[in-house]
Backbone as numpy.savetxt, mean C-alpha at the origin, in Angstrom:
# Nx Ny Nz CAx CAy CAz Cx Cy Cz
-8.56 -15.27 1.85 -9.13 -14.30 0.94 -10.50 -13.92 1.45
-10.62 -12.84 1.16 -11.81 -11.96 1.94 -12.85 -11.51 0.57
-14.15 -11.94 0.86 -15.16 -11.55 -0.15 -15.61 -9.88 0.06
-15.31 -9.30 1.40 -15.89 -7.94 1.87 -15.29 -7.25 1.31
-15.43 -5.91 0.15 -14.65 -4.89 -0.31 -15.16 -4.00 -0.43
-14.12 -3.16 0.34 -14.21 -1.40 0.37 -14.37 -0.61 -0.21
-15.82 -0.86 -1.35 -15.76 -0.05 -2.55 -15.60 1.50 -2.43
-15.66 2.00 -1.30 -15.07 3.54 -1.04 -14.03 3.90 -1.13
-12.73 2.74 -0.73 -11.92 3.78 -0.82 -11.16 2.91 -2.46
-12.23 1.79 -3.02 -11.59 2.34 -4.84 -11.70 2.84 -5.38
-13.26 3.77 -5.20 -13.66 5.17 -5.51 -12.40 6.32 -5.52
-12.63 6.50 -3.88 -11.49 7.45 -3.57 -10.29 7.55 -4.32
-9.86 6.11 -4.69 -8.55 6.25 -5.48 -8.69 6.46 -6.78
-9.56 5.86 -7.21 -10.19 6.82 -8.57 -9.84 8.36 -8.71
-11.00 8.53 -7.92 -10.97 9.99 -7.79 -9.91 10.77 -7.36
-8.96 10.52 -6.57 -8.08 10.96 -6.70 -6.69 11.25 -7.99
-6.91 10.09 -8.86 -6.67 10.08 -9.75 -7.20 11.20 -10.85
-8.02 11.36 -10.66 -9.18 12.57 -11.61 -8.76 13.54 -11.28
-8.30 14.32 -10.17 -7.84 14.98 -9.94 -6.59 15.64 -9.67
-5.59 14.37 -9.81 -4.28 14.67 -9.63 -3.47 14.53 -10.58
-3.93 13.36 -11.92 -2.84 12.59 -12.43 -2.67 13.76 -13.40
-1.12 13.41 -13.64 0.24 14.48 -14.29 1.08 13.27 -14.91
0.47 13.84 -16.35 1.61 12.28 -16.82 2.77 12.64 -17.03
3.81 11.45 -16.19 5.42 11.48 -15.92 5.49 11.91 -14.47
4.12 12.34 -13.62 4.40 12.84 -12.38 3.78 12.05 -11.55
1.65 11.41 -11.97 1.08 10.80 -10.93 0.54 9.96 -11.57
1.12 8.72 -11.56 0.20 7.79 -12.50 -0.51 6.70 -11.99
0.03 6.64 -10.53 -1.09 5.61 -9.64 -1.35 6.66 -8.35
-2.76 6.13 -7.94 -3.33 6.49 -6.77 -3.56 5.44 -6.06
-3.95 5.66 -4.69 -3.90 4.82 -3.59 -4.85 5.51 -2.76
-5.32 4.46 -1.98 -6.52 4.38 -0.92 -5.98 3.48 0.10
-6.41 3.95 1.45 -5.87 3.38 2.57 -7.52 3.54 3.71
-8.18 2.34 4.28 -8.86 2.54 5.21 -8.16 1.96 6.43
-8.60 2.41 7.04 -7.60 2.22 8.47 -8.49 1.76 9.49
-8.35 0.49 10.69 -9.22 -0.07 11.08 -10.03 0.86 12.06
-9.26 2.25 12.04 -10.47 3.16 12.90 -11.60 3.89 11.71
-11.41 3.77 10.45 -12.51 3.74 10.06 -11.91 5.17 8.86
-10.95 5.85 9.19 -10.06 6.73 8.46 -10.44 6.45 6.92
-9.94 7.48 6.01 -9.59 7.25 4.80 -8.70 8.09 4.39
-7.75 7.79 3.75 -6.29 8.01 3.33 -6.19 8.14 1.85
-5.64 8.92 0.76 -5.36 9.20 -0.11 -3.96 9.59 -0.29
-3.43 8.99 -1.69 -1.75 9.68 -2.36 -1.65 9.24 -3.77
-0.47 10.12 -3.88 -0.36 9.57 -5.32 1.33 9.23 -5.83
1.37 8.53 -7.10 2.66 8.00 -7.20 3.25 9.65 -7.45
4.55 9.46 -6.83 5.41 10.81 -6.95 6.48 10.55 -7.50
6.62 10.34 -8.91 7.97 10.13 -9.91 8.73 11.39 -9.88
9.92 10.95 -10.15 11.49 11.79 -10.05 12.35 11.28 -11.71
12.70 12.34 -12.23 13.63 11.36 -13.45 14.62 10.62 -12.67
15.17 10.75 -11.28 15.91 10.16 -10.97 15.05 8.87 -10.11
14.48 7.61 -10.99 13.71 6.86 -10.08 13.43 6.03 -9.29
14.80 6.54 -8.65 15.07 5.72 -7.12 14.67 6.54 -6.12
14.60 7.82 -6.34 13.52 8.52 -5.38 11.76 9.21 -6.02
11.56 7.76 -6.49 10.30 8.02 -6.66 9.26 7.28 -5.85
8.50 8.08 -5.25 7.74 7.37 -4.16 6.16 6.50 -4.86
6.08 5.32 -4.50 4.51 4.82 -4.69 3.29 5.64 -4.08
2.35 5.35 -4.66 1.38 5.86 -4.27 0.80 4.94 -2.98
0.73 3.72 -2.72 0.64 3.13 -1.61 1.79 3.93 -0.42
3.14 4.18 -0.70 3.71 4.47 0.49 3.67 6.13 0.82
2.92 6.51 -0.32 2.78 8.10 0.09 0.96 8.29 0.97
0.34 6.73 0.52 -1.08 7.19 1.77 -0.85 6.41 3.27
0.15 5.61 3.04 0.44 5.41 4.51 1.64 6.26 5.38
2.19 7.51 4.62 3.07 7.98 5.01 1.82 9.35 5.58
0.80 9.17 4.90 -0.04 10.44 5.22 -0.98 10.16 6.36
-1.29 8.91 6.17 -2.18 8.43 7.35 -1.08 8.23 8.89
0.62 7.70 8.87 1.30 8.24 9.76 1.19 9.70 10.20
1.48 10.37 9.70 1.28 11.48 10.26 0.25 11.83 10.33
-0.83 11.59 10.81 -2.79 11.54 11.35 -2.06 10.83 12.31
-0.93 10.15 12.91 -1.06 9.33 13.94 -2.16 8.07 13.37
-2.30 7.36 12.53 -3.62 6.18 12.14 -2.66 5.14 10.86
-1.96 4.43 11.31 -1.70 3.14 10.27 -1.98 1.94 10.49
-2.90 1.85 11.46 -3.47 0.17 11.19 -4.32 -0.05 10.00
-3.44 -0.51 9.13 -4.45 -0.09 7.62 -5.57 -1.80 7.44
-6.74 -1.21 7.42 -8.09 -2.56 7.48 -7.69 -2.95 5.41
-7.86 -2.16 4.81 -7.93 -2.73 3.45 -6.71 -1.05 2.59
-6.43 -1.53 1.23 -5.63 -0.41 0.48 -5.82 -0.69 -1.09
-5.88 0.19 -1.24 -6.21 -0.64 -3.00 -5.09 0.52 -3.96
-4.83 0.36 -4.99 -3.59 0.72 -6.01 -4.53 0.74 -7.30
-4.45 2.00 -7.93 -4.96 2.18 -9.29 -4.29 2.94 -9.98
-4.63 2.70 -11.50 -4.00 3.02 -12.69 -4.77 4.89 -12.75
-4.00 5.35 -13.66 -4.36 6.73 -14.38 -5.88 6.92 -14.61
-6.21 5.62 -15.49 -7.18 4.92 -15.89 -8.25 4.32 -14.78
-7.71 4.14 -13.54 -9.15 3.48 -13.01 -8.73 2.46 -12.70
-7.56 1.48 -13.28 -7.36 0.08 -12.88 -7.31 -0.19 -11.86
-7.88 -1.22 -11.07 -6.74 -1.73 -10.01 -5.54 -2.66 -10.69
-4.46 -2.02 -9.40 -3.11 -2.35 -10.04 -2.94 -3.23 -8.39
-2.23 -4.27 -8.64 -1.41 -4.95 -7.46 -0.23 -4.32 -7.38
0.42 -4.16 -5.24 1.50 -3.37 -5.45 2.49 -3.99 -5.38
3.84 -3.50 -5.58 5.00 -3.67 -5.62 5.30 -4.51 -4.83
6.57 -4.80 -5.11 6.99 -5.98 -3.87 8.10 -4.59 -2.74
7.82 -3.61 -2.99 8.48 -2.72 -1.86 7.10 -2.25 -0.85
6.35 -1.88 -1.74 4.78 -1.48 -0.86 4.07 -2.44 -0.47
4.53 -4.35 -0.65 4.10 -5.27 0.33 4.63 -5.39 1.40
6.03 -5.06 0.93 7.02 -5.24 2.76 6.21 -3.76 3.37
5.94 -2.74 2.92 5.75 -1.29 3.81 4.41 -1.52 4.50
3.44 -2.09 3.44 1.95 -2.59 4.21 1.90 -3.54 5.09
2.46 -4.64 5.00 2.91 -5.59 6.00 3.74 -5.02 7.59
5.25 -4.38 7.52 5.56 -4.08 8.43 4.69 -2.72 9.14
3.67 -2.09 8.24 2.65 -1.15 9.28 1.82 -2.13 9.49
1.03 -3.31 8.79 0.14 -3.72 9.02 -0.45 -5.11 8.59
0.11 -6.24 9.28 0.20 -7.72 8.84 -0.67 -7.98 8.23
-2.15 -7.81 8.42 -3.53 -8.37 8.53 -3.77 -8.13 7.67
-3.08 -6.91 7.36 -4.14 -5.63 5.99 -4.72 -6.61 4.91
-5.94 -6.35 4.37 -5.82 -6.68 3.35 -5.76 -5.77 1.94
-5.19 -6.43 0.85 -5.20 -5.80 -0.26 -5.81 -6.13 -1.30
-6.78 -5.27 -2.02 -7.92 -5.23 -3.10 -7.19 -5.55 -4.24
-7.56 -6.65 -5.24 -6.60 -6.64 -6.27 -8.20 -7.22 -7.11
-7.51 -7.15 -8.57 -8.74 -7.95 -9.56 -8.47 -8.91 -10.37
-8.89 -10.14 -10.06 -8.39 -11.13 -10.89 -9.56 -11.57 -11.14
-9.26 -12.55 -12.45 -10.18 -13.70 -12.84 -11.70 -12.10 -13.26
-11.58 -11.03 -13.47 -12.55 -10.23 -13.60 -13.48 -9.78 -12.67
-12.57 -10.58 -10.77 -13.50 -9.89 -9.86 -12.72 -9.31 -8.88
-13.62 -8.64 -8.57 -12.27 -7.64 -7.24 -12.60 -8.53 -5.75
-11.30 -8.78 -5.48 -11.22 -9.63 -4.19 -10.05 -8.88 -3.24
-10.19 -9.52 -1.93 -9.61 -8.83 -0.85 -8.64 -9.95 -0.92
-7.19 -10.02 -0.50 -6.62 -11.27 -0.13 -5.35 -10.40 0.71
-5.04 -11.07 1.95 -4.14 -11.02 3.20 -2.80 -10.56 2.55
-2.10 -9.46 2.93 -1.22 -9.35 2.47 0.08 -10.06 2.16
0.10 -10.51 3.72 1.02 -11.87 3.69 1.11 -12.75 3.03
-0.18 -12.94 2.31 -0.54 -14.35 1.06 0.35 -13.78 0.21
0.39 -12.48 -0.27 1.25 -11.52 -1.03 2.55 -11.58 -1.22
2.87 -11.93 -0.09 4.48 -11.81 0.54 5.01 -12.86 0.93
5.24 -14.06 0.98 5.35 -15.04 1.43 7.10 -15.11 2.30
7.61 -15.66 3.41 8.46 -15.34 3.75 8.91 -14.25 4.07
8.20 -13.14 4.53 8.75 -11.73 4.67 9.71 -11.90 5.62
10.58 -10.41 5.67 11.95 -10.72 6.34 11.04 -9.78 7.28
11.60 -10.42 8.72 11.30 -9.96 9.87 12.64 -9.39 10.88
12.95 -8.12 11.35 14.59 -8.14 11.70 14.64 -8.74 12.93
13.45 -8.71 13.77 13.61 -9.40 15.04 13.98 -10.90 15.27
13.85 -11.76 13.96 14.12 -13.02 13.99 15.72 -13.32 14.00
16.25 -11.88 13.18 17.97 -11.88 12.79 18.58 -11.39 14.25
18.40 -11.44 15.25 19.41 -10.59 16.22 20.90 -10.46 15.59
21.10 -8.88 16.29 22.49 -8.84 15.96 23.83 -9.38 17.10
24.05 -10.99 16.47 25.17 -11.88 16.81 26.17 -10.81 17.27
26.68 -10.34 16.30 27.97 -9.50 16.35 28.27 -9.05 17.70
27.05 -8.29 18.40 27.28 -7.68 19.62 27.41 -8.86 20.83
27.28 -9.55 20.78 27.86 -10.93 21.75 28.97 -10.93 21.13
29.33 -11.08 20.43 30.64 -11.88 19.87 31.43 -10.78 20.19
31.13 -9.70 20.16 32.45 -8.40 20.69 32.49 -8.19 22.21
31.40 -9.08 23.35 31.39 -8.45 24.10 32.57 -9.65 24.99
């Protein structure tokens, strides 16, 4: 766990929030700094159908991909409201497989702390550990 936090980009996600949220459409924002020093913004993109509704964490690393920039240094997740929100267990596997190290801003105990994403994730599935058997076995 990391005491250093990026109070810019919880701003940013704030503020992005101030400016975007659509209730039923954007109800979390996201901040992404990237270890070149980048800053990244998105917002949650709900669907009534909400299996294609995208997080707001995977819509600022889908934006900072296309900048060519996802080594993400820190990311933080907020409410309508301002909260920080901890993310999903789909936007830990997405921050992790762009970026092991990352850390993620969360608030507990009433203070905002940085902690390793991986602490997050414990056991993540890695596909390189699974080779695919099958293709020996047919050959």
């Amino acid at each position: 766990m990391s005491e250093i936090v990026d109070r810019e980009i919880i701003q940013a996600a704030r503020d992005i929030m101030l400016k975007r949220y659509v209730e039923g459409k954007h109800s979390i924002g996201a901040a992404i700094r990237t270890k070149n020093g980048n800053l990244f913004v998105g917002v949650h993109v709900e669907a009534n159908c909400g299996r294609i509704s995208l997080c707001a964490e995977a819509v600022a690393i889908g934006i900072a991909a296309t900048n060519g920039d996802t080594e993400i240094s820190q990311i933080v997740a907020v409410t309508e409201s301002g909260d920080i929100v901890p993310p999903c267990g789909m936007c830990r596997e997405l921050i992790a497989d762009y970026s092991p190290d990352a850390l993620v801003i969360l608030e507990t105990d009433d203070r905002v702390k940085c902690f390793p994403v991986l602490d997050l994730l414990p056991e993540k599935y890695n596909s390189s550990k699974y080779p695919n058997r099958r293709k020996e076995q047919d050959s």
